[in-house]
TORSE-669186 format. One record per residue: z, y, x of N, C-alpha, C in turn. Coordinates in steps of 0.001 Angstrom, whole numbers, padded with zeros to 6 digits, always signed. Atoms other than C-alpha are relative to their C-alpha. Layout:
BEGIN
ZYXZYXZYX ...
END
This chain:
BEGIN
+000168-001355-000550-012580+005800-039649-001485+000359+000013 +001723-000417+000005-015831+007962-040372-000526+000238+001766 +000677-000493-001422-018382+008270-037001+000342+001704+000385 -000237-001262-000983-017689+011779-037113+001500+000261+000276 -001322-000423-000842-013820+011707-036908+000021-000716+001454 -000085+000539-001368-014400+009417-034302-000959+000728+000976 +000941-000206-000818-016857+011551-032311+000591+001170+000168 -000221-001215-000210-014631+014783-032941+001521-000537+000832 -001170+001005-001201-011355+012205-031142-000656+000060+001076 +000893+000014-001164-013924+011579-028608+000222+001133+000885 +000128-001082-000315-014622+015172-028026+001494+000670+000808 -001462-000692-000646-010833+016152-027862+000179-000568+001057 -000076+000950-001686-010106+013329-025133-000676+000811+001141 +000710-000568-001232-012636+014831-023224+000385+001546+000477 -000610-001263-000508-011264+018479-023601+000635-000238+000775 -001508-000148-000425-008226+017630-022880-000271-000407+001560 +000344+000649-001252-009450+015379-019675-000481+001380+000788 +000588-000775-000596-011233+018179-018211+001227+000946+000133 -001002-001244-000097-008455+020980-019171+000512-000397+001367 -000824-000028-000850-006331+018922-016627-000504-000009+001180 +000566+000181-001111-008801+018211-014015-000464+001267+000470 +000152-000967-000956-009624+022155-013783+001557+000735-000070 -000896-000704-000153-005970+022984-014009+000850-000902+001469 -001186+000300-000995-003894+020404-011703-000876-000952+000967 +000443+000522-001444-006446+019452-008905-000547+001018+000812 +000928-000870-000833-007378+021294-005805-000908-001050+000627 +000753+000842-000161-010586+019867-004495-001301+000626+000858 +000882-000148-001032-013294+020026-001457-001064-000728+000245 +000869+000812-000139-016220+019055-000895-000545+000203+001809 -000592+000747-001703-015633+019021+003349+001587+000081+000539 -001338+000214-000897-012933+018804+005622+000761+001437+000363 -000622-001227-000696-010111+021441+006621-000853+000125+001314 +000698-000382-001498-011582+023411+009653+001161+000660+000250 -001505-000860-000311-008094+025245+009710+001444-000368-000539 -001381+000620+000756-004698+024630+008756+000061+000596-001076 -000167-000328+001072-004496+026921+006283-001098-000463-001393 +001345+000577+000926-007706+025014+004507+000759-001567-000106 -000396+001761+000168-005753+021382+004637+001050-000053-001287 -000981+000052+001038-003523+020473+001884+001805-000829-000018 -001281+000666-000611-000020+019838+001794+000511-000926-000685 -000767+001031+000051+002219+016831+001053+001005+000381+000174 -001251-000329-000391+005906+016619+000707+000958-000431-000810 -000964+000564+000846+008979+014752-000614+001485+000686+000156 -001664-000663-000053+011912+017688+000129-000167+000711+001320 -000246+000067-001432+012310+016898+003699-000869+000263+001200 +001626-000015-000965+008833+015797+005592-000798+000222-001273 +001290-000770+000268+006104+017572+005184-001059-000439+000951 +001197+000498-000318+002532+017039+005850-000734+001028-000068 +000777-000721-000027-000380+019078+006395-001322-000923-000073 +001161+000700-000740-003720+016957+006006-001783+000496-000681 +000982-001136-000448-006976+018250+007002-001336-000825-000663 +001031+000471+000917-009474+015265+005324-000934-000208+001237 +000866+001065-000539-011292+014325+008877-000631-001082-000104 +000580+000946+000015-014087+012369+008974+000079-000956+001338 -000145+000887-001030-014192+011077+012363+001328+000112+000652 -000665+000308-000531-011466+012301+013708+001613+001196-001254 -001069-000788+000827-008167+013457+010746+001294-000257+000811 -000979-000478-000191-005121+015126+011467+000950+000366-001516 -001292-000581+001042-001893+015862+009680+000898+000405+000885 -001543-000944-001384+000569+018258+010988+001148-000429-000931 -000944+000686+000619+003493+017055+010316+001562+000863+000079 -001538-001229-000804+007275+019142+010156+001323-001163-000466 -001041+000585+000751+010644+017831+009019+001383+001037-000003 -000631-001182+000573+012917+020411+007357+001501+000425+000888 -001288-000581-000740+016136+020070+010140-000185-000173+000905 -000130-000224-001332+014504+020062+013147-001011+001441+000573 +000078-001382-000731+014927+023242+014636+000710+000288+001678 -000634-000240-001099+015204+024246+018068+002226+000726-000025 -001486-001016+000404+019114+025847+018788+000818-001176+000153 -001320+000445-000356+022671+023964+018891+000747+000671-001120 -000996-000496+001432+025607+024352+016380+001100+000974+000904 -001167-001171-000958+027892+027298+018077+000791+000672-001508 -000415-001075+000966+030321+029864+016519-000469+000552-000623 +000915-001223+000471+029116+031971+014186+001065+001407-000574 -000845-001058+000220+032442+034200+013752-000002+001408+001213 -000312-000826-000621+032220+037637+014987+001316+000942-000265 -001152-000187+000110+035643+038919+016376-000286+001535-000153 -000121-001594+000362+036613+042457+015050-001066+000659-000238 +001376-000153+001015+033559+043038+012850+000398+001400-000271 -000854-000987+000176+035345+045817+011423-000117+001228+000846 -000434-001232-000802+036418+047837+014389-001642+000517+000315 +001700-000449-000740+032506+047563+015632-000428+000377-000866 +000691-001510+001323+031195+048831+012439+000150+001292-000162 -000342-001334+000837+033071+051889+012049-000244+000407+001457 +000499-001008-001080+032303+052662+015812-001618+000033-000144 +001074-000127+000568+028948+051746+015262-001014+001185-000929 +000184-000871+000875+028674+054113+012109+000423+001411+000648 -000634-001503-000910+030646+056915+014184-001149+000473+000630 +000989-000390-000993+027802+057134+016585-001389+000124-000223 +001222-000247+001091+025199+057074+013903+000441+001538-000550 -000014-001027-000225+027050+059819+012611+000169+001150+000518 +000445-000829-000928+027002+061778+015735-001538+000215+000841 +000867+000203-000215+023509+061266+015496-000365-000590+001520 +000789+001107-001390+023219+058593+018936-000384-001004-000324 +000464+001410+000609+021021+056282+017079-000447-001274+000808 +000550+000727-001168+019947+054827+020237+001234-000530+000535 -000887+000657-000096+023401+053812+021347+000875-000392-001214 -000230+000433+001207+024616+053406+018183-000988-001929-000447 +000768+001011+000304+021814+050292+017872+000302-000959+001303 -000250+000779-001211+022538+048838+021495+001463-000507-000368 -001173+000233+000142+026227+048685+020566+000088-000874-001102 -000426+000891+001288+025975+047165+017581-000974-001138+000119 +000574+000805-000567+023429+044571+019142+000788-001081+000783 -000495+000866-001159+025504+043719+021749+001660-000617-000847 -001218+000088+000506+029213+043824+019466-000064-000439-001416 -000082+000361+001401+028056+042855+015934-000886-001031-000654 +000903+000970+000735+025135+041145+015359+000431-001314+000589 -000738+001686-000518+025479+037435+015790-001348-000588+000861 +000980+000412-001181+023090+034987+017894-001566+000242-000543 +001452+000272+000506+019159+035014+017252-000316-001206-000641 +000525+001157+000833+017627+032865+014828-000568-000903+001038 +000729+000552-000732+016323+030035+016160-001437-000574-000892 +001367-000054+000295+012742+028596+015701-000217-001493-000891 +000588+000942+000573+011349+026193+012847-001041-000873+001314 +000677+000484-000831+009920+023527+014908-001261-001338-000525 +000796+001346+000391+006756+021128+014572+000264-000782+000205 -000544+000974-000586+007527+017821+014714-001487-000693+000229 +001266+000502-000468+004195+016835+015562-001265-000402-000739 +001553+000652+001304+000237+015325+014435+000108-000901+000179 +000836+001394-000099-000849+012273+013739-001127+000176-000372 +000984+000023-000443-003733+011815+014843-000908-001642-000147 +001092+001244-000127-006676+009193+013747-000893+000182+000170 +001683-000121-000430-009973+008706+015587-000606-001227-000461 +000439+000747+000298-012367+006556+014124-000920-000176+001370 +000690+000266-000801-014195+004844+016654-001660-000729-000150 +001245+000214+000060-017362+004369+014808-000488+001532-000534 +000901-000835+000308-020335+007033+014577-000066+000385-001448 -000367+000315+002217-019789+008144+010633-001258+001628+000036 +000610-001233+000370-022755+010494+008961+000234+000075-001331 -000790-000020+001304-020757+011235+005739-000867+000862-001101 +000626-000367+001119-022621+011550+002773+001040+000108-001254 -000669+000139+001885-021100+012478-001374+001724+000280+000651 -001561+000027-000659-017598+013722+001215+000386+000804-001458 -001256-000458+001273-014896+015037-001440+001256-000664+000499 -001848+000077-000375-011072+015614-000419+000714+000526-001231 -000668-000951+001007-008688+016582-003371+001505-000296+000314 -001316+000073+000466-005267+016807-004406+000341+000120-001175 -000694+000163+001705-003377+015678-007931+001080+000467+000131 -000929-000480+000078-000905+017956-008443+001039-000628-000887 -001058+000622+000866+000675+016249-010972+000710-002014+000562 -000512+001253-000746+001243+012544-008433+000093+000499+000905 -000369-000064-001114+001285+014443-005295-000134-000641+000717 +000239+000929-001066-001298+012291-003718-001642+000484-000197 +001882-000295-000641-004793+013175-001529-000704-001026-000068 +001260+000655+000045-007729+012071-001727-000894-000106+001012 +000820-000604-000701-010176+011403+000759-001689-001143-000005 +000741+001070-000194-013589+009980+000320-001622+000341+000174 +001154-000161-000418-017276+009605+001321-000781-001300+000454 +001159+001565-000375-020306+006999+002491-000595+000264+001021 +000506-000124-000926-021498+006503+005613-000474-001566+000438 +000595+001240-000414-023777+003500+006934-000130-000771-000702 +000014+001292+001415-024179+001697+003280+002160-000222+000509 -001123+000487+000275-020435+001770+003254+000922+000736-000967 -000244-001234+000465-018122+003301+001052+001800+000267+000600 -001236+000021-000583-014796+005052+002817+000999+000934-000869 -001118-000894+000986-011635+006157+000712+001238-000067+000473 -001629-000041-000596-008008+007142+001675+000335+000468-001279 -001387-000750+001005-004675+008193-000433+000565+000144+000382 -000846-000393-001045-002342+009543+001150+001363+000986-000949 -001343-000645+000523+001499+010646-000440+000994+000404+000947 -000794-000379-000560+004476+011497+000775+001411-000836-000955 -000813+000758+000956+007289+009196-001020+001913+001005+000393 -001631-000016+000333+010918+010705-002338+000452-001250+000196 -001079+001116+000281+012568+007312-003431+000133-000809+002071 -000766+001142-001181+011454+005507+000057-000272+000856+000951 +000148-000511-001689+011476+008488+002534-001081-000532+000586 +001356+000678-000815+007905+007157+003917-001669+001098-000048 +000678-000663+000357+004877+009117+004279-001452-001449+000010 +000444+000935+000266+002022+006266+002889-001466+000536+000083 +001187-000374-000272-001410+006593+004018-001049-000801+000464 +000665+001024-000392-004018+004271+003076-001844+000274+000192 +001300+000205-000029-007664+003662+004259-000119-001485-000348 +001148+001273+000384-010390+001145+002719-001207-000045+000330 +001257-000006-000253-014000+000128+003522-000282-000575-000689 +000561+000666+001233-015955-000932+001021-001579+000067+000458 +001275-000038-000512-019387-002305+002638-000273-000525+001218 -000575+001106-001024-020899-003675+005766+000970+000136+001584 -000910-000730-000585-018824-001627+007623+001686-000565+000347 -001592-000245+000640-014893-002216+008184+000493+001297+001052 -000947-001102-000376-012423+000191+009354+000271-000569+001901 +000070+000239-000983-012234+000629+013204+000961+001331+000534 -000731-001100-000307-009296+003552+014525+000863-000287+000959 -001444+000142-000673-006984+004554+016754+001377+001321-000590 -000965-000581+000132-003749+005940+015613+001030+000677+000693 -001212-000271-000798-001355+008093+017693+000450+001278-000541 -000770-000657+000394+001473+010626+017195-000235+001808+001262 -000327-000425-001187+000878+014155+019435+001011+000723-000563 -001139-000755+000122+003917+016271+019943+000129+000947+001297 -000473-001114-000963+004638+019500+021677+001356-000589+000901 -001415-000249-000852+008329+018789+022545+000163-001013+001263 -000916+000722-000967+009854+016668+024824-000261-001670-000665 +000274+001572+000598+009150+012703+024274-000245-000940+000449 +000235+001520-000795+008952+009478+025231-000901-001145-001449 +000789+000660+001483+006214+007119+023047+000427-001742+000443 +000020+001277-000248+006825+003320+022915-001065-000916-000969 +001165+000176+000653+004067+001060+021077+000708-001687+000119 -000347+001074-000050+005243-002595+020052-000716-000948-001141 +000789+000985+000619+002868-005013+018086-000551+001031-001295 +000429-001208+001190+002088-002721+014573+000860+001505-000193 -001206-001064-000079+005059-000236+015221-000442+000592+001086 +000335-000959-000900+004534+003065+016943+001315+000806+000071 -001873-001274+000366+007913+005393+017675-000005+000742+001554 -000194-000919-000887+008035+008571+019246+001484+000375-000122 -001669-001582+000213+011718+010054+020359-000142+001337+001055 +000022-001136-000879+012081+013222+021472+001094+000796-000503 -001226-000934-000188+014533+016482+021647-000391+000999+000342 +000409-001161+000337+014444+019806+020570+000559+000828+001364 -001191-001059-000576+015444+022827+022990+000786+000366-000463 -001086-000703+000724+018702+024158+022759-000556+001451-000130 +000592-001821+000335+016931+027515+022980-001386+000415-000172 +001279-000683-000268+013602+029237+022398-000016+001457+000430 +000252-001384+000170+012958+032673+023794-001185+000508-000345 +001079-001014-000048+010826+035424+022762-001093+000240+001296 +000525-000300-001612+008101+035759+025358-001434+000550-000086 +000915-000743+000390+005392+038066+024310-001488-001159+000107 +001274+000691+000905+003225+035201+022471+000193-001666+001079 -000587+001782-000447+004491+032177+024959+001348-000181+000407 -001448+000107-000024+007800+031299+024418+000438-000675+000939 -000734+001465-001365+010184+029473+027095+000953-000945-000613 -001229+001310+000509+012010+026313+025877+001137-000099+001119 -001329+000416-000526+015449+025783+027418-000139-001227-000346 -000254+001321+000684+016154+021925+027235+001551+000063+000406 -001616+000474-000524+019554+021656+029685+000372+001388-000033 -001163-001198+000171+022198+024329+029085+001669-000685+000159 -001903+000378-000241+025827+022808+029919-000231-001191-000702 -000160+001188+001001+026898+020574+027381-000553+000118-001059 +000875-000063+001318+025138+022013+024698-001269-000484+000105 +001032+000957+000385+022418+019941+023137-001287-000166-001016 +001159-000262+000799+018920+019825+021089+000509-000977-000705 +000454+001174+001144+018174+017820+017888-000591-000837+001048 +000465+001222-000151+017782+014422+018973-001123-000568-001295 +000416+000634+001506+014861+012577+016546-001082-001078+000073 +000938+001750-000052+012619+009772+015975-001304+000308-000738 +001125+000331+001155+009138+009592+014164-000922-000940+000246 +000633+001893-000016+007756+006138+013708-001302-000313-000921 +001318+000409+001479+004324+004922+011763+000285-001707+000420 -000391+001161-000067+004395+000985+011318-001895-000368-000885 +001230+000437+000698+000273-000344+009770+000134-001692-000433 +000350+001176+000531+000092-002931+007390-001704+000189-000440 +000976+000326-000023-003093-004467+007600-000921-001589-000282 +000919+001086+000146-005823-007345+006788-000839-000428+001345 +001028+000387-001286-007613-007185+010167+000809+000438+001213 -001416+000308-000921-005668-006883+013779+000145+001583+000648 -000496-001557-000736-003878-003831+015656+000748-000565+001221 -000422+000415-000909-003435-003611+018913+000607+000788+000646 -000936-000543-000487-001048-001990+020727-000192+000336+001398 +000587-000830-001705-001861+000659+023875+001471+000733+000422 -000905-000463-001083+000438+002332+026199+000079+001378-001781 -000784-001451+001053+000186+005763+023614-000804+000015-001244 +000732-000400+000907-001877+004633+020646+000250-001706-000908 +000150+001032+000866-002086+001688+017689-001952+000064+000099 +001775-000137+000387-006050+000477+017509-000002-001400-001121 +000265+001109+001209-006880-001304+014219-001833-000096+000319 +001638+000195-000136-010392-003206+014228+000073-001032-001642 +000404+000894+000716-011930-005523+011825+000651-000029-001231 -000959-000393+001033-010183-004213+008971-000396+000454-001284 +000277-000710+001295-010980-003662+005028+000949+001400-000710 -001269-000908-000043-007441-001767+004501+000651+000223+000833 -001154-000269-000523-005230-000161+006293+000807+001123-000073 -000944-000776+000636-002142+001366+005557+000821+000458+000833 -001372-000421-001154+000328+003511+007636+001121+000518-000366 -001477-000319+000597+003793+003897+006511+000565+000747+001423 -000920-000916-000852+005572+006781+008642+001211+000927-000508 -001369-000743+000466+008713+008228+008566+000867+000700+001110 -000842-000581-000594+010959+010556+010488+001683+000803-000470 -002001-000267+000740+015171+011304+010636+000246+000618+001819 -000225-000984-001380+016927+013293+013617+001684-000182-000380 -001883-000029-000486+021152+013500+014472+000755+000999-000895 -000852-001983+000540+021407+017119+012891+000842-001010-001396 -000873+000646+001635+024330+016423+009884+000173+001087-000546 -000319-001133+000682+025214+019863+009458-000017+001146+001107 -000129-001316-001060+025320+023523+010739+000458-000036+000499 -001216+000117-001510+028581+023226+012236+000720-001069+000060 -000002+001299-000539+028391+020246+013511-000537-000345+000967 +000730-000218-001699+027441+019834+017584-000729-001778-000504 +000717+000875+000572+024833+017161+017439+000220-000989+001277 -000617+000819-000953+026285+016003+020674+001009-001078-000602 -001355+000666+000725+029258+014345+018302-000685-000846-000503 +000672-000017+001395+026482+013068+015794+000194-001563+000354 -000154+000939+000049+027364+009684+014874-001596-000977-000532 +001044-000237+000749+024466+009652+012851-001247-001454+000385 +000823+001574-000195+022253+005831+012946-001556+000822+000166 +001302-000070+000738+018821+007909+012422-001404-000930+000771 +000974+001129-000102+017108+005148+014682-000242-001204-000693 -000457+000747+000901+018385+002731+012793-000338+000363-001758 +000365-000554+001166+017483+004773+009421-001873-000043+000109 +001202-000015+000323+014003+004962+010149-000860-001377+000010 +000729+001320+000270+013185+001065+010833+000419-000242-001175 -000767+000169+001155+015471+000506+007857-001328+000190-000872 +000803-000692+000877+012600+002899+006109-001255-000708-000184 +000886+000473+000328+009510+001333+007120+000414-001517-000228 -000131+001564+000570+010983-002209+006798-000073-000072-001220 +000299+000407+001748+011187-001474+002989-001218+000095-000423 +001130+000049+000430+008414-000136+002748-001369-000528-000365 +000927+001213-000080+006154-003163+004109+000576-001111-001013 +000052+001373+000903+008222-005605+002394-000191+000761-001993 -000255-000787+001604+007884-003347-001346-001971-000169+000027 +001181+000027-000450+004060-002949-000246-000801+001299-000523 +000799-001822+000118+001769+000301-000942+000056-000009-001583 +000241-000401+001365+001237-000609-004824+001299+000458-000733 -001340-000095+000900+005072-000433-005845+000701+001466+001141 -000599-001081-000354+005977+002321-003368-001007+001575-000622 +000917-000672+000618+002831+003981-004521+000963+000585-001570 -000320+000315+001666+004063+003260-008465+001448+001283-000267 -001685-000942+000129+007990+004741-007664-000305+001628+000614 +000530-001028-000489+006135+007481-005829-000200+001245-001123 +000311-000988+001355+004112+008946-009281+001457-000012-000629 -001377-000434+000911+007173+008181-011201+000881+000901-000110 -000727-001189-000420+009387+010336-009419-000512+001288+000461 +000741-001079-000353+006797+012970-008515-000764+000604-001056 +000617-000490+001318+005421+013555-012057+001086+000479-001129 -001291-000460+001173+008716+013497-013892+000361+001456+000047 -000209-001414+000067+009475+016906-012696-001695+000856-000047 +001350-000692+000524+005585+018277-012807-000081-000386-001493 +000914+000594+001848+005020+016687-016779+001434+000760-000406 -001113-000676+001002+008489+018925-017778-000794+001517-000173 +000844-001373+000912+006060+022081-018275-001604-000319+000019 +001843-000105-000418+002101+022682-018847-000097+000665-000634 +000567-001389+000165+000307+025336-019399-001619-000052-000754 +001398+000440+000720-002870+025969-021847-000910+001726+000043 +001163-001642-000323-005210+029542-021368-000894-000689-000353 +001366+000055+001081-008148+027684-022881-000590-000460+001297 +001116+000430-001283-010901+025679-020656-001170+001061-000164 +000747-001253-000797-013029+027866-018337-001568-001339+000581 +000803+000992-000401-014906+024621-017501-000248+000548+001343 +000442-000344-001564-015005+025040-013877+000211-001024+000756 -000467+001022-000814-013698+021709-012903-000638-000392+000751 +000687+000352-000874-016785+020686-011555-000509+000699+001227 +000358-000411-000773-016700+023126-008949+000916+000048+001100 -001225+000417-000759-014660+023075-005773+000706+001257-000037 -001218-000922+000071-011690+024740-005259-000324+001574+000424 +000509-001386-000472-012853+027276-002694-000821+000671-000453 +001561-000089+000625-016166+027605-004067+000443+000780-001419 -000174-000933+001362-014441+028938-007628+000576+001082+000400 -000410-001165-000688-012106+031248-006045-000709+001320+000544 +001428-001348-000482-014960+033095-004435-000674+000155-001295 +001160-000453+000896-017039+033475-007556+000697+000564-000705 -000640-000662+001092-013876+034512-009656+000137+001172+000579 -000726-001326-000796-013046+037345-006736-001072+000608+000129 +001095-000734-000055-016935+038353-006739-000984+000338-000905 +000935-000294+000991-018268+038199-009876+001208-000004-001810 -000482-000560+000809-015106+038673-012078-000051-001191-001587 +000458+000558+001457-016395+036043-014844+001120-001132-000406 -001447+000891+000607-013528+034500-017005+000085-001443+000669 -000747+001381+000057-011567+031380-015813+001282-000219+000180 -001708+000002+000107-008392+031043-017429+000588-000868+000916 -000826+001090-000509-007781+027683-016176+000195+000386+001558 -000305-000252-001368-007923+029162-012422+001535+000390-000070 -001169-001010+000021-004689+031246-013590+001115-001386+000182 -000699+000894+000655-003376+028010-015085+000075-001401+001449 +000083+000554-000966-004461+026019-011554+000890+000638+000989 -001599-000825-000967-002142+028698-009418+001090-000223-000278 -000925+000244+000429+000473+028657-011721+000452-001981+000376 -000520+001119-000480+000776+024829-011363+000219-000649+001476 +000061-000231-000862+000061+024736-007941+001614+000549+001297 -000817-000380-000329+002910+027130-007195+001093-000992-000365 -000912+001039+000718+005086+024453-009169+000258-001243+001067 +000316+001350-000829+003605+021392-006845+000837+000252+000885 -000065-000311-001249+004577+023480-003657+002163-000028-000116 -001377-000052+000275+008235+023807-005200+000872-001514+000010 -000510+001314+000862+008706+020347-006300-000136-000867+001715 +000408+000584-001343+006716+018502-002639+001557+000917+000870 -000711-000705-000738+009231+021477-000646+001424-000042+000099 -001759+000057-000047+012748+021246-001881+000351-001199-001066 -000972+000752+000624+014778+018283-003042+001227+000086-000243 -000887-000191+000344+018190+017670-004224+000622+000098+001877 -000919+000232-001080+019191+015882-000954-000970+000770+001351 +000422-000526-000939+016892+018490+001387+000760+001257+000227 -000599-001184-000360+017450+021639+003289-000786+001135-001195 +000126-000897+001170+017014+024917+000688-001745+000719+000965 +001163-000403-000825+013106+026157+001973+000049+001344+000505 +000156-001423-000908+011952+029222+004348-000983+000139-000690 +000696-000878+000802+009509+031133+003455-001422-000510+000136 +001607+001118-000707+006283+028526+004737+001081-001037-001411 -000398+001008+001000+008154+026027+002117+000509-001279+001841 -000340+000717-001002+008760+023319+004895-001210-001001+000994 +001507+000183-000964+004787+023467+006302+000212+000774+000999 
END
């Protein structure tokens, strides 16, 4: 092979490398300061929100069937007759009782409320002045990035969300004379009880059967008769090289090069109409099940089944508009220069477009609920 076919191979490699790095990564050079600045995660079901803290990161966390509410009737009797009185009194122009009547005789119960299922929450308990920080996301593995240097050390996370093993996998390393020093805990709005047992953390708690409207602070119902909230569980479990110790409401890892937190959450709900009071449903039992595989499989092979199944459906299309060369700039940082100064970058078009794809693929699975209009953030 002549030096110059080999230098014009070269060349292509490198297009091509770049095309993908300004089409299927979003990428920061600090930390979310807002939720809507963090990036999401997601295998269907749980969802993630994570924000790329240095000293102290968060991930909001949801899971797609726990919603405040109870499984009730949803048949309204003599639909019919109330419509056409309804309509009668519309057309005797009483739009005002006409709307009360058909409030009170037709419509069915109020939606109830998508609910958070809580943060996890890690504080590092050493002083960090983060130099060379950079957070991204690979749209095409559907796994964050988080990394930076502080004290001659160097600190990196990855962080997925796993289909095959239901687990959300989230590892830190230290590289230097530094190791890893944190405390891990779960907060949660609802209702909960935390227990903390050698590397295992597990929150249960229970949804209201009701939320009301309450001009910007809602009131939770918990007891109503026999009717009953989502029951649910969310557990993290740390495999580690150095020790964790176990507090009344927190995991503390010290002396540590890696550490890894496998979490997972499951709840009673089986179906709409289905009282969750009946729910036979193991999901305590489903979620040790979860992280037990996960430790004994270990981060590189849940990692491995992770891309596999999270690329197979991203690598069935791609998209080409021509490189804009912008990769080397951050995400936000291009956005603003394309919305203020107008100057070509296809691949931004070609970074939305895939993007929108990621959010489809992380949001709805076969075996999840069908998404709202947030996807299941």
């Amino acid at each position: 092979m002549s030096t110059i076919s080999y230098t014009l191979i070269i060349i292509v490699i490198q297009e091509v490398i770049s095309l993908k790095k300004g089409s299927q990564y979003l990428w920061y050079s600090h930390p979310a300061s807002a939720w809507v600045e963090a990036l999401p995660l997601g295998n269907g079901s749980l969802g993630a929100m994570i924000f790329g803290g240095v000293e102290t990161e968060t991930l909001g966390l949801n899971l797609d069937t726990l919603w405040s509410g109870c499984s009730h009737g949803y048949k309204v009797e003599n639909k019919v007759e109330h419509f056409k009185k309804g309509r009668q009194l519309i057309l005797e122009d009483k739009k005002i009782e006409a709307r009360d009547y058909l409030e009170e005789n037709f419509a069915g119960d109020p939606c109830e409320w998508y609910l958070q299922l809580g943060k996890l929450m890690i504080t590092s308990m050493k002083n960090m002045c983060p130099r060379d920080y950079r957070r991204d996301l690979d749209l095409e593995t559907g796994i964050a990035t988080v990394g930076y240097t502080s004290s001659d050390t160097s600190y990196s996370r990855e962080c997925f969300i796993s289909h095959p093993d239901k687990v959300l996998a989230y590892k830190f390393t230290a590289d230097g004379k530094n190791k890893l020093d944190f405390k891990a805990m779960i907060s949660c709005d609802l209702r909960n009880e935390v227990t903390t047992d050698g590397n295992t953390y597990i929150l249960d708690g229970i949804a209201p059967t009701h939320i009301e409207e309450n001009d910007g602070d809602p009131i939770c119902t918990y007891e109503d008769g026999d009717r009953q909230g989502i029951s649910f569980r969310c557990a993290f479990r740390i495999d580690t090289d150095g020790t964790v110790k176990a507090n009344k409401n927190h995991l503390h890892v010290t002396d540590a090069t890696f550490a890894t937190i496998y979490l997972t959450a499951e709840n009673n709900f089986e179906s709409f109409d289905k009282s969750v009071a009946n729910s036979q449903k193991d999901y305590k039992g489903i979620c040790a099940a979860r992280l037990d595989n996960a430790m004994e499989k270990g981060y590189d092979s849940v990692k491995a089944d992770h891309i596999n199944d999270f690329s197979k459906y991203f690598n069935r299309v791609s998209i080409d508009l021509g490189n804009s060369k912008k990769d080397d700039v951050p995400t936000d940082r291009r956005i603003h220069d394309f919305l203020h100064s107008r100057k070509n970058d296809n691949n931004l078009y070609c970074l939305l477009f895939n993007y929108g794809r990621y959010l489809t693929i992380a949001g709805s699975r076969e075996d999840s609920q069908a998404m709202t209009l947030q996807g299941i953030w």
